[in-house]
mmCIF file of the C-alpha atoms, coordinates in Angstrom:
data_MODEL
# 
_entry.id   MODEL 
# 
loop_
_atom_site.group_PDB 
_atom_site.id 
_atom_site.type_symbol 
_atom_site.label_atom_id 
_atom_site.label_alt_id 
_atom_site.label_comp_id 
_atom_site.label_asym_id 
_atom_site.label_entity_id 
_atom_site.label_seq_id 
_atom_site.pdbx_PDB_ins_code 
_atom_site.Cartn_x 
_atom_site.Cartn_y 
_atom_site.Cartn_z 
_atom_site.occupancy 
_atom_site.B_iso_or_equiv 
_atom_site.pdbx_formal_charge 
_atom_site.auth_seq_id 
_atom_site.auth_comp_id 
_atom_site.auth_asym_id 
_atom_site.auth_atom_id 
_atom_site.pdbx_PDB_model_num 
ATOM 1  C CA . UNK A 1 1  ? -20.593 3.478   -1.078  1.00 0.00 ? 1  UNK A CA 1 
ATOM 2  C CA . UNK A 1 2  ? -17.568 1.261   -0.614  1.00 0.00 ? 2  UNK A CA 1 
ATOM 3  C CA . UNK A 1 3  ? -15.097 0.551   1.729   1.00 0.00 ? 3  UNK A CA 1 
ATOM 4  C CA . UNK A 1 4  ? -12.080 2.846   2.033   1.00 0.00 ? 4  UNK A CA 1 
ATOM 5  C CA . UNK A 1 5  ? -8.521  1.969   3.781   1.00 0.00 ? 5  UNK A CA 1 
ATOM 6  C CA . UNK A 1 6  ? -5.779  3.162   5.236   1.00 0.00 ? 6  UNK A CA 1 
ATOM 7  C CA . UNK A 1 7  ? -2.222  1.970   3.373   1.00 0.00 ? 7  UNK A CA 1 
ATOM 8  C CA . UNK A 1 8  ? 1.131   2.353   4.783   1.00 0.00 ? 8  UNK A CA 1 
ATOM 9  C CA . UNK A 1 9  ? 4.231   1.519   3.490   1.00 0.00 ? 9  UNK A CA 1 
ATOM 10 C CA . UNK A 1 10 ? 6.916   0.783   6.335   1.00 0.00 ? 10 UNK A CA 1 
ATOM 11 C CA . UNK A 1 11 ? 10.088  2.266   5.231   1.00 0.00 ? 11 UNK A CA 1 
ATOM 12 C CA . UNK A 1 12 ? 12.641  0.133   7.475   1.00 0.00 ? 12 UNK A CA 1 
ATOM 13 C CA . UNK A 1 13 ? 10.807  -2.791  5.662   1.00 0.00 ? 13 UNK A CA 1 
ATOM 14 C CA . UNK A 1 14 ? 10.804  -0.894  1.851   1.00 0.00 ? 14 UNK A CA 1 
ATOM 15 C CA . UNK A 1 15 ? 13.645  -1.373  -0.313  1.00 0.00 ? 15 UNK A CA 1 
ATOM 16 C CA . UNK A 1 16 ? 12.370  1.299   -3.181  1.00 0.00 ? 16 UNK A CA 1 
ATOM 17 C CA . UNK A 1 17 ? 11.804  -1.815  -6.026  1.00 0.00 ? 17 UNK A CA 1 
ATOM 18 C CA . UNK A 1 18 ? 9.139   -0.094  -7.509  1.00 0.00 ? 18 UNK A CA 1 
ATOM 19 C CA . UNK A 1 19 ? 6.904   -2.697  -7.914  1.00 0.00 ? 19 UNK A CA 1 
ATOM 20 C CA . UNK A 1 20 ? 4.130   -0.894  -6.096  1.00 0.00 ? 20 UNK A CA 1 
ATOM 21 C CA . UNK A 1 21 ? 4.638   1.784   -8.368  1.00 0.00 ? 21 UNK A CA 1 
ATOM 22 C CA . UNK A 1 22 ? 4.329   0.156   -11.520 1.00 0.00 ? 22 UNK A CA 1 
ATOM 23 C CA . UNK A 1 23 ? 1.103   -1.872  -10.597 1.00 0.00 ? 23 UNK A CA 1 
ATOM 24 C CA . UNK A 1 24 ? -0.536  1.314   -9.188  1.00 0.00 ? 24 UNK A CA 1 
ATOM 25 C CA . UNK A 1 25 ? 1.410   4.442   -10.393 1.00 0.00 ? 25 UNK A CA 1 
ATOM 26 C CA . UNK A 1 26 ? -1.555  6.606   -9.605  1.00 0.00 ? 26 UNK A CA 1 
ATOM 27 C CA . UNK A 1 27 ? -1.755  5.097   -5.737  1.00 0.00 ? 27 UNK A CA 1 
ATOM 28 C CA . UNK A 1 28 ? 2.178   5.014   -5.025  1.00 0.00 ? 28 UNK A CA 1 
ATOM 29 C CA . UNK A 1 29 ? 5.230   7.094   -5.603  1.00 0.00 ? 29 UNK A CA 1 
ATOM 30 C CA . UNK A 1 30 ? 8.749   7.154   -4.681  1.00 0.00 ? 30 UNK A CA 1 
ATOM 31 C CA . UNK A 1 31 ? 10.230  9.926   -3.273  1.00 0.00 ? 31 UNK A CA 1 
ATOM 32 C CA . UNK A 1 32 ? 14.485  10.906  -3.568  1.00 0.00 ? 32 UNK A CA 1 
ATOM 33 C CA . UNK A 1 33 ? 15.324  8.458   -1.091  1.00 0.00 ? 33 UNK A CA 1 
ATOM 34 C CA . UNK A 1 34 ? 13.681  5.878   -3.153  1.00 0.00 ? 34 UNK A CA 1 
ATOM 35 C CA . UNK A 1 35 ? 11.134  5.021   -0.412  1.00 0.00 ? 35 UNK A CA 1 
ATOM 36 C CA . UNK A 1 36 ? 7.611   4.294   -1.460  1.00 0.00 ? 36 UNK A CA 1 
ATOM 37 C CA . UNK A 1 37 ? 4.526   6.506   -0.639  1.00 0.00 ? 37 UNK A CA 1 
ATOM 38 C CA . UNK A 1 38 ? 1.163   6.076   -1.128  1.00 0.00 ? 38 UNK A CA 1 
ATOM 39 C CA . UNK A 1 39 ? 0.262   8.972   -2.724  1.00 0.00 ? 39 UNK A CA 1 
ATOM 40 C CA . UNK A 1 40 ? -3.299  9.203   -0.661  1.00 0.00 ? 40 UNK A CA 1 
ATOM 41 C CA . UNK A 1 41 ? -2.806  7.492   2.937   1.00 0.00 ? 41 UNK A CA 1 
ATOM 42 C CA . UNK A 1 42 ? -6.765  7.276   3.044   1.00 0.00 ? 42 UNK A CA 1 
ATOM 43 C CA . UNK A 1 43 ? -8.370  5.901   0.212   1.00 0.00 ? 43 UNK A CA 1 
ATOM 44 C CA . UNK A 1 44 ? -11.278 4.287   -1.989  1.00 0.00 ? 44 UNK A CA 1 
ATOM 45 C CA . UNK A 1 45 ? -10.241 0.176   -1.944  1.00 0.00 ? 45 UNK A CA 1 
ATOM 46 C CA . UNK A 1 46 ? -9.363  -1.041  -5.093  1.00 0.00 ? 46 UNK A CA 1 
ATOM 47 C CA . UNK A 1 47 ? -7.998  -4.173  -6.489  1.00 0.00 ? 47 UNK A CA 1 
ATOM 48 C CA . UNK A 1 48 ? -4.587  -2.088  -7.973  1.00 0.00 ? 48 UNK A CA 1 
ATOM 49 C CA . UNK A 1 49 ? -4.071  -0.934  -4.649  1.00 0.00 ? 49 UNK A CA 1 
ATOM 50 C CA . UNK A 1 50 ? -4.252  -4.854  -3.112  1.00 0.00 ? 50 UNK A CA 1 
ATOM 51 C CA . UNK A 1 51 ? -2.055  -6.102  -5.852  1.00 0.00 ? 51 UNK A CA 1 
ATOM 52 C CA . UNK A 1 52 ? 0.480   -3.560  -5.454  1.00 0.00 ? 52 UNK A CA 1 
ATOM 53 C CA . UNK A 1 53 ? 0.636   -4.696  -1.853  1.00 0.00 ? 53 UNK A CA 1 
ATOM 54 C CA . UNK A 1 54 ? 0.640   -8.238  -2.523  1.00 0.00 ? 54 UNK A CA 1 
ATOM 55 C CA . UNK A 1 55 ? 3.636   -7.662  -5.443  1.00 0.00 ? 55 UNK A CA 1 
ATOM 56 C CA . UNK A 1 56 ? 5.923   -5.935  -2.827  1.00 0.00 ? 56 UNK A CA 1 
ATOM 57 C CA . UNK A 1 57 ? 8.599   -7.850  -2.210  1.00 0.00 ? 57 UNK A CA 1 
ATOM 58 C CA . UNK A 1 58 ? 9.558   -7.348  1.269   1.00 0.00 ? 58 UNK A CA 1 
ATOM 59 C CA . UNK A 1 59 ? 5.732   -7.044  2.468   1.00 0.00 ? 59 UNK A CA 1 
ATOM 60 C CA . UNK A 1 60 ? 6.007   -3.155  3.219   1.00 0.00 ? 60 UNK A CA 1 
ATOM 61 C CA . UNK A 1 61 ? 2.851   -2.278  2.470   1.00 0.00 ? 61 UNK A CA 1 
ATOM 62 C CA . UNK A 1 62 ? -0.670  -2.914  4.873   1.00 0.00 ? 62 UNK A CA 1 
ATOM 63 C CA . UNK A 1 63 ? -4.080  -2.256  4.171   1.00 0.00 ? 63 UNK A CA 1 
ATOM 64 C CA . UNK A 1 64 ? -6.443  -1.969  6.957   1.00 0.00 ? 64 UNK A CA 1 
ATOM 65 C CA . UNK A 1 65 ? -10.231 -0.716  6.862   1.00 0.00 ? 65 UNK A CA 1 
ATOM 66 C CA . UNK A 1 66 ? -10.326 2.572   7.491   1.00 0.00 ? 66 UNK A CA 1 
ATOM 67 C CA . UNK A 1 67 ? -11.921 3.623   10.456  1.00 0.00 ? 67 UNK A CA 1 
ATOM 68 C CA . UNK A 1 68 ? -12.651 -0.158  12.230  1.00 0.00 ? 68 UNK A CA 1 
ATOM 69 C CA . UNK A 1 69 ? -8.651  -0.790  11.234  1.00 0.00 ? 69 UNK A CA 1 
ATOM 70 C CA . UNK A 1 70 ? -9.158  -4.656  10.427  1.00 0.00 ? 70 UNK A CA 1 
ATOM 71 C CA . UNK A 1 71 ? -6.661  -5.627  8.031   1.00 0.00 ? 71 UNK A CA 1 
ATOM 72 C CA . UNK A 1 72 ? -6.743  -6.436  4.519   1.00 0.00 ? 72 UNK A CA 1 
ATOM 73 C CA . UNK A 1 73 ? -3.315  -6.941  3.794   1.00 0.00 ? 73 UNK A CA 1 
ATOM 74 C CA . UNK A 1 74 ? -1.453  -8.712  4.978   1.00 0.00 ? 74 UNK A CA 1 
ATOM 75 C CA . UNK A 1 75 ? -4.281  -10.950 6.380   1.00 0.00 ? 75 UNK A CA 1 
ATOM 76 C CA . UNK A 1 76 ? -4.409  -12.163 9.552   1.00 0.00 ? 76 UNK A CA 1 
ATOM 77 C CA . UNK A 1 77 ? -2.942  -15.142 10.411  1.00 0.00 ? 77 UNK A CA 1 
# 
């Protein structure tokens, strides 16, 4: 089995450009206020997901392992 994560988008950071949801419509949506949401909080890690979060941006989105809660994304500097 995989790992799964936990992704968050922060909306104060999120400025609804849609980039998340065109590299992984089926893992983001925007809702009426034009805010990004991933569309399941806790899921299976894939590489869409990563590059979604890598293309934001403003750097709203974090991945972290789910359950440990080490990050993916952004790394750790």
């Amino acid at each position: 089995m995989g790992d799964r994560w936990h992704v968050e988008v922060d909306r104060a950071l999120c400025i609804g450009s849609a980039q998340c949801v065109h590299l992984a419509p089926d893992a983001f949506r925007l809702d009426s206020a034009m805010q990004s949401h991933p569309t399941e909080p806790d899921t299976d890690a894939h590489e869409r997901v990563l590059k979604a979060a890598e293309g934001c941006p403003v750097e709203a989105i974090s991945i972290a392992l789910l359950g440990s809660g080490e990050p993916v994304f952004p790394p750790e500097e």
